[in-house]
C-alpha positions in Angstrom: -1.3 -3.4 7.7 0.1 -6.8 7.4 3.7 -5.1 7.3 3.2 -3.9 11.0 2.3 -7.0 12.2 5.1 -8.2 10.9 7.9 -5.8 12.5 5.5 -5.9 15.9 6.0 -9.8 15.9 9.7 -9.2 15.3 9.8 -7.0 18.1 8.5 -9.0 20.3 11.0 -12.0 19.8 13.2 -13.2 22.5 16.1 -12.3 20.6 18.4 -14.2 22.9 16.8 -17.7 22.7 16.0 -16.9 18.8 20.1 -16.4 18.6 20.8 -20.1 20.6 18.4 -21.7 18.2 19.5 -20.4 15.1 23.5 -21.6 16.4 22.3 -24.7 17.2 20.5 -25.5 13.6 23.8 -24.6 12.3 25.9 -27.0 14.3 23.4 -29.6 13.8 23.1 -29.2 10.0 26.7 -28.9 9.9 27.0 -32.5 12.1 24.6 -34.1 9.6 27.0 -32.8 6.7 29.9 -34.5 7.9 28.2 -37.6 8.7 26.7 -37.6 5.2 29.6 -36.1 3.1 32.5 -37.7 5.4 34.3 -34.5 4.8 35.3 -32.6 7.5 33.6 -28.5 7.0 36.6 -26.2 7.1 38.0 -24.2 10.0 36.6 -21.3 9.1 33.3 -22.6 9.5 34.2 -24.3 12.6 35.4 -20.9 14.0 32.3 -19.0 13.2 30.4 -21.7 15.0 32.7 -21.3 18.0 32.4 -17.3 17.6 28.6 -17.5 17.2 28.0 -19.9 20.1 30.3 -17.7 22.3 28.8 -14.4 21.2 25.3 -16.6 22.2 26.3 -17.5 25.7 27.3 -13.7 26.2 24.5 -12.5 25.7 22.0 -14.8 27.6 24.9 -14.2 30.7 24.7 -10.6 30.3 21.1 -10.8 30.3 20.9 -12.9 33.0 23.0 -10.5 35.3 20.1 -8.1 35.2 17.9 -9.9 36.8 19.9 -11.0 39.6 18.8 -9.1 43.3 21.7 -6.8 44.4 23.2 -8.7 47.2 23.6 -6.0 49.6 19.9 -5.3 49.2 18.2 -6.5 52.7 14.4 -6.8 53.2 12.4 -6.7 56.1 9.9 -9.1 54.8 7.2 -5.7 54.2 8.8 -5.0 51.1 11.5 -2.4 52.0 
């Protein structure tokens, strides 16, 4: 039982602003790394937080687009 609360609850997560928050934990653990360590993380890293972020800002865009009124829709103020 618990197991389909479980997958329910996942179901139900906005994926899209679960995604932003999850890339920004990473940049900021990776900012307090450097600021502790003095070492700069490698490119690698860097890139995968650029990709991620990216990949992040897609998808909230693209999500965003469907929700936007067609602009050649015209009402009459009754609805239609």
């Amino acid at each position: 039982m618990e197991a389909m609360n479980i997958w329910h609850t996942i179901g139900k997560m906005p994926s899209t602003n679960v995604r932003i928050a999850v890339s920004l934990l990473l940049i900021l653990a990776t900012g307090i790394r450097v600021l502790v360590s003095w070492t700069a993380p490698p490119w690698e890293w860097l890139a995968f937080l650029g990709v991620l972020s990216g990949l992040d800002a897609a998808q909230f865009h693209g999500k965003r687009l469907t929700y936007q009124k067609d602009a050649k829709t015209e009402t009459n103020g009754n609805g239609g």
